[in-house]
C-alpha positions as CSV (number, residue, x, y, z in Angstrom):
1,X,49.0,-25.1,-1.3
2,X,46.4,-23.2,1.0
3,X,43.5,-23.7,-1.1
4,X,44.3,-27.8,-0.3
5,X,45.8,-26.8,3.8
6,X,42.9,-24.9,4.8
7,X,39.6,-26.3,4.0
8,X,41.4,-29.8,5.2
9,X,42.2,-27.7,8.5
10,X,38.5,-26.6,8.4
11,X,37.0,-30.2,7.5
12,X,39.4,-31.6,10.3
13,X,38.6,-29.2,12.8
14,X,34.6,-29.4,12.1
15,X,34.5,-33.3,12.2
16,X,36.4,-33.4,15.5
17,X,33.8,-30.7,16.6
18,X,30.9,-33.0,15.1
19,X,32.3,-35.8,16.9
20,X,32.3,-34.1,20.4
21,X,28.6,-33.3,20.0
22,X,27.6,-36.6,19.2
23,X,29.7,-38.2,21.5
24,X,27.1,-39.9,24.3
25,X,26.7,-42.6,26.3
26,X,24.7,-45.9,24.7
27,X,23.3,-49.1,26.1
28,X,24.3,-51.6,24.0
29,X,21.9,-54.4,25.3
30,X,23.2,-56.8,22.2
31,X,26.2,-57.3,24.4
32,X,24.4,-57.2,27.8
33,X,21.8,-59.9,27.1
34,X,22.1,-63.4,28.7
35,X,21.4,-66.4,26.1
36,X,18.8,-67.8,29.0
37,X,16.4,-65.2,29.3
38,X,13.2,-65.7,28.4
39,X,11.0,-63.8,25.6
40,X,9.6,-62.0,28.0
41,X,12.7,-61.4,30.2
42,X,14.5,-60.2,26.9
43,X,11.2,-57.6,26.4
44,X,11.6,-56.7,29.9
45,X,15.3,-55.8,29.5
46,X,14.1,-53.5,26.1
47,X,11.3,-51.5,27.9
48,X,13.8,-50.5,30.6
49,X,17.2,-49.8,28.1
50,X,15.2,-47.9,26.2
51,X,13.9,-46.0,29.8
52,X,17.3,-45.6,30.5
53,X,19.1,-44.7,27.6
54,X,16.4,-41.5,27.1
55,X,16.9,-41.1,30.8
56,X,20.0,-41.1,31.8
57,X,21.7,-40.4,28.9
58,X,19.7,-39.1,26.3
59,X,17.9,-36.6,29.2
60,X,14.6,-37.1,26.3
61,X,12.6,-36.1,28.7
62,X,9.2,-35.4,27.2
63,X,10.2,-38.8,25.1
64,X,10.3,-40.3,29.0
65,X,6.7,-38.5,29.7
66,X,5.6,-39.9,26.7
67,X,6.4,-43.1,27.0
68,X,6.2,-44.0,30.6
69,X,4.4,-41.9,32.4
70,X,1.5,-44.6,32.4
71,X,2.1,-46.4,36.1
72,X,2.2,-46.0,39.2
73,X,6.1,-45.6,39.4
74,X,6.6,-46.0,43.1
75,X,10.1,-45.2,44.1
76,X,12.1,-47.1,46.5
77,X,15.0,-44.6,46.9
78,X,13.9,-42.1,49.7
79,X,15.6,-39.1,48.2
80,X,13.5,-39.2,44.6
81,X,9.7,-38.3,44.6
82,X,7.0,-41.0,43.4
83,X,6.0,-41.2,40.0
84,X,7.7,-41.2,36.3
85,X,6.6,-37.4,36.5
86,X,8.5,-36.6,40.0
87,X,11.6,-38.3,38.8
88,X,12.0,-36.5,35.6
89,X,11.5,-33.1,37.7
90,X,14.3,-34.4,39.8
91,X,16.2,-35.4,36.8
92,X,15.9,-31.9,35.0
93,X,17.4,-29.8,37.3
94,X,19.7,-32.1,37.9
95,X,21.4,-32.3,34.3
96,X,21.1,-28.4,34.6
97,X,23.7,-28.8,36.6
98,X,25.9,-31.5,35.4
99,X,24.9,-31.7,31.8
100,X,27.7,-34.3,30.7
101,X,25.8,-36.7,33.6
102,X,26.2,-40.4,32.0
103,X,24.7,-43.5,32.8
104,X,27.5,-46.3,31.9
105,X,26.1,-49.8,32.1
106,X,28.2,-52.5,32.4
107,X,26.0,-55.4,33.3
108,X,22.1,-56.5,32.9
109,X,20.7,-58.9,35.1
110,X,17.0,-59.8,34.3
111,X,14.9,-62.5,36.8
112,X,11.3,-62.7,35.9
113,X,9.7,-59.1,36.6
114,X,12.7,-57.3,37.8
115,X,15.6,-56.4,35.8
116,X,18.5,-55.0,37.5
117,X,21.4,-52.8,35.8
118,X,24.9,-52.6,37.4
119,X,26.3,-49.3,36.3
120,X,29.0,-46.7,36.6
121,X,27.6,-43.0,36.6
122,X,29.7,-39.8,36.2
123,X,28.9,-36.5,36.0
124,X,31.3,-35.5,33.5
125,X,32.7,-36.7,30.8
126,X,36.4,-37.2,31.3
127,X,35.7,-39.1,34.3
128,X,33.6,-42.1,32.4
129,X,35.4,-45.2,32.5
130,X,37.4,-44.2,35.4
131,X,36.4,-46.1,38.3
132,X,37.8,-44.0,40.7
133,X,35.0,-41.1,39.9
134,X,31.6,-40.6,40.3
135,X,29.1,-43.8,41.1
136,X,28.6,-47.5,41.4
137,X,25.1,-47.9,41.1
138,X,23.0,-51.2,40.8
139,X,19.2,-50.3,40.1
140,X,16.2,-52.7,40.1
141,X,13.1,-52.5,38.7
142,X,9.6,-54.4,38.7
143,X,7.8,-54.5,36.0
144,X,4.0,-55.3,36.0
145,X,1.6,-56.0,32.8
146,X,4.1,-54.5,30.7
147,X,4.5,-51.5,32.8
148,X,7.5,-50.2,34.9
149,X,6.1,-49.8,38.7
150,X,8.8,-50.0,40.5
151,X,12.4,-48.8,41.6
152,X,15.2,-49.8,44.1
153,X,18.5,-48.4,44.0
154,X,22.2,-49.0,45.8
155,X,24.6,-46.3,45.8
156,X,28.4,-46.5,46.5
157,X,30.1,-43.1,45.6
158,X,33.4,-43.8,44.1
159,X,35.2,-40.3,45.3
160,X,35.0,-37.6,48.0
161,X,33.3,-35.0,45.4
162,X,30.2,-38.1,45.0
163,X,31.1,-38.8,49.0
164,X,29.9,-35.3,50.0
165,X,27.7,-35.1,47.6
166,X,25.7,-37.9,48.7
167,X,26.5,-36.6,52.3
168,X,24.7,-33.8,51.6
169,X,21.8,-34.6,49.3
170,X,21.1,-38.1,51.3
171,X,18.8,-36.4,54.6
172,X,16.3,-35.1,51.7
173,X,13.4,-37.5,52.4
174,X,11.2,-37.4,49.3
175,X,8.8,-40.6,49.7
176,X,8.0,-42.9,52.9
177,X,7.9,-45.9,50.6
178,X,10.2,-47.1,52.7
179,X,14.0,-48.6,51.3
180,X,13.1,-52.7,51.0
């Protein structure tokens, strides 16, 4: 009867444990598209899921440098640095800190050029699908000649912890690109 109880225990234990690991955050644009886009609009929504999910959730940064680090990349939210470069540096020591950081997307709105994703970020994971933690966020980007050049953002913090965070992190000026 042990010889059959424990390996099971063992096979249990190391598939929950395999589970845990694997267990991530994932764009799935199949049930984001919009049946009107255009070719080009449904490219555009590709180039930046696939920015995103290496980004945000993936944290594939060299993949990221690899990638995308071919335009200008001029950054809209006063707080990030310029370039694909600056904002994986930014995005490095962040996940240091919060490595369970996730990048939930819930809608994708694509018009032309820009492509817009409304999403909910937390930084750990118990608190995903909770709206009551961590972010609303609706991003934009502009994309030119196949090429991702630029970025807006809109931040609502969902709880105090994001409240004072953003309290606290939101007088650090890293561009004068200006907001708009």
């Amino acid at each position: 009867m042990l010889k059959v109880l424990i390996p099971s225990i063992l096979l249990f234990a190391s598939s929950l444990a395999y589970g845990q690991v694997k267990e991530g955050l994932n764009i799935d644009l199949s049930t984001l598209k919009k049946t009107n886009w255009t070719e080009q609009e449904l490219s555009n929504a590709k180039m930046l899921t696939d920015f995103v999910q290496n980004l945000m959730n993936n944290h594939n940064f060299e993949y990221i440098i690899k990638h995308y680090n071919n335009s200008a990349y001029v950054q809209h939210n006063r707080n990030l640095p310029d370039k694909v470069t600056g904002l994986v540096d930014f995005l490095k020591e962040f996940v240091e800190d919060y490595p369970e950081y996730g990048y939930d997307v819930k809608h994708i709105y694509v018009d032309g050029n820009h492509v817009i994703f409304h999403s909910h970020v937390t930084l750990h994971k118990e608190d995903r699908g909770n709206d009551q933690k961590g972010m609303n966020i609706i991003d934009t980007w502009r994309i030119e000649e196949g090429k991702i050049v630029e970025h807006w953002d809109s931040i609502q913090a969902l709880d105090l912890s994001m409240r004072i965070y953003a309290l606290v992190n939101g007088g650090n000026i890293a561009n004068s690109n200006g907001v708009f």
